[in-house]
N, C-alpha and C positions, 0 to 999 in steps of 0.2 A: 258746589262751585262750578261744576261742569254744564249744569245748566244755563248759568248766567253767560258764559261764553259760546252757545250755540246760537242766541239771536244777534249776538254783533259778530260773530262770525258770518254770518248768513248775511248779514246788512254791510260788511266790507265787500262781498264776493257781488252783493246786488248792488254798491256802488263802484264797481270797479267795473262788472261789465257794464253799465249805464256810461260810466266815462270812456268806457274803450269802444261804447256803440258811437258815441259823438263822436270821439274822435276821426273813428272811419269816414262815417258820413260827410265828417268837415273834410277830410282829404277824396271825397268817392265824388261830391257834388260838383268842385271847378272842374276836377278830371271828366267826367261826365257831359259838363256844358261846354268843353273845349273842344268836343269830337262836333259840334253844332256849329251847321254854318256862318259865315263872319257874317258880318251885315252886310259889308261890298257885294254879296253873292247873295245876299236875299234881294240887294235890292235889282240885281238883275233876274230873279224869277220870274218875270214876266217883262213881255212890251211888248208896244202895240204901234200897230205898222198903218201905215196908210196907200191905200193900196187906189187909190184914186190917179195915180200919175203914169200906170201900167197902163199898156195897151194892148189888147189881143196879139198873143205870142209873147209879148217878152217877158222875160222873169228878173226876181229879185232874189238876191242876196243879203241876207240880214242874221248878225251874230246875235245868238242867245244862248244862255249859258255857257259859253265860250265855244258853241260849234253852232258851224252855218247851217241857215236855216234855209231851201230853197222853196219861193213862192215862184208859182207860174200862174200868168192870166192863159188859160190854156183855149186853143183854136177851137171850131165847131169838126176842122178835121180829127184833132187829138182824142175831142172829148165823145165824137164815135169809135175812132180806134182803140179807146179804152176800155169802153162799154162792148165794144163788140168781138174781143179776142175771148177766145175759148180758154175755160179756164182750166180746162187738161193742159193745155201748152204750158202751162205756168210753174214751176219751182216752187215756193210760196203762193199756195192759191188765195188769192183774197182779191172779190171783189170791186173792182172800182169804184162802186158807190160804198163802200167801208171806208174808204182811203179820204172822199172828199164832203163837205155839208154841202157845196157848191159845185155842183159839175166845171164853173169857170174858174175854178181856181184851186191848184193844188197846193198843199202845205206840206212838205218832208223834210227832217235832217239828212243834208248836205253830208252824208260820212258814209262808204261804203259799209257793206256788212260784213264783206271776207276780212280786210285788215285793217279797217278806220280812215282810208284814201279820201281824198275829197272829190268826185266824177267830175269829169268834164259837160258840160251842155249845156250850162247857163247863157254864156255867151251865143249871142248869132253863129260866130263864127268858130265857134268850139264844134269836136266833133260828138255827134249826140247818139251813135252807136245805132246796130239795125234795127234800132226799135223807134225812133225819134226821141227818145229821153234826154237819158245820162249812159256816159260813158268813163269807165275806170280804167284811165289804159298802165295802170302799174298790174294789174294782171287779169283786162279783158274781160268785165265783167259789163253785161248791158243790160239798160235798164228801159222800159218800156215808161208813155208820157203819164203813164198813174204812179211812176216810183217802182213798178214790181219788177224783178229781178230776171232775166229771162234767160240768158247764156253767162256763161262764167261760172267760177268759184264759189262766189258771195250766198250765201244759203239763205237770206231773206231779203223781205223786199226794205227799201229805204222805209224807216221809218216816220210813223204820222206822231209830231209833236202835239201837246193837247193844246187846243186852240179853240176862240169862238169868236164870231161875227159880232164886232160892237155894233155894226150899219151896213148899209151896205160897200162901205170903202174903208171899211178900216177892220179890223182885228187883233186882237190880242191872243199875242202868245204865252202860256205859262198859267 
């Protein structure tokens, strides 16, 4: 009689972990696709800017993923001072030709590195710190015209958002 009771034994305990495996699953699955971003926020994963209305020196501001993006059509003066600073001086050493595909044009997020501040120097008439950039005056951080970080706190340079040349006047970011 003990026999007959050790395969439906074994077939209760194999279906009872098989319903307790679905079960999990069906509770592991929505929890799982709800850490996943909404759609409102994919569909800002990208955009694409048109850069055709800038004029040598001025820059743009444009939000992506909810933090500013700062584009400069940058000067023939800029884009030697960037190429030609030593990059012993530098904090974060990197390159100016890493930072841009375009010598006329830079692309970084708009957020300091010491504590998330937004720099000043977009505007004309903003102040653009000793280096011609950006300037962080919530605690003095300046930023040279390629984004890199030169005085201050802030322990990197602005960052390079990933981006590509759709033409020559337009780009997408994201």
């Amino acid at each position: 009689m003990s026999e007959n009771k050790t395969p439906r034994r074994d077939f209760i305990k194999l279906a009872t972990m098989t319903l307790g495996g679905v079960g999990a699953a069906s509770l592991a699955i929505p929890f799982i696709t709800s850490m996943n971003p909404g759609k409102d926020t994919l569909a800002l994963a990208s955009t694409e800017i048109d850069l055709s209305p800038l004029k040598e020196g001025q820059s743009l501001t444009v939000i992506w993923r909810g933090k500013p993006v700062f584009i400069k059509h940058r000067t023939q003066k800029e884009i030697t001072e960037a190429k030609n600073t030593d990059l012993n001086d530098l904090i974060d050493i990197e390159d100016d030709a890493d930072r841009v595909q375009n010598d006329k044009w830079l692309v970084v997020l708009g957020v300091c590195t010491h504590l998330g501040c937004v720099p000043l120097g977009q505007k004309t008439s903003d102040i653009k710190g000793e280096y011609g950039g950006w300037f962080c005056p919530c605690h003095g951080s300046h930023y040279d015209t390629s984004g890199r970080i030169r005085k201050g706190p802030a322990p990197k340079n602005l960052p390079v958002p990933p981006y590509v040349f759709l033409n020559e006047s337009r780009i997408k970011i994201g």
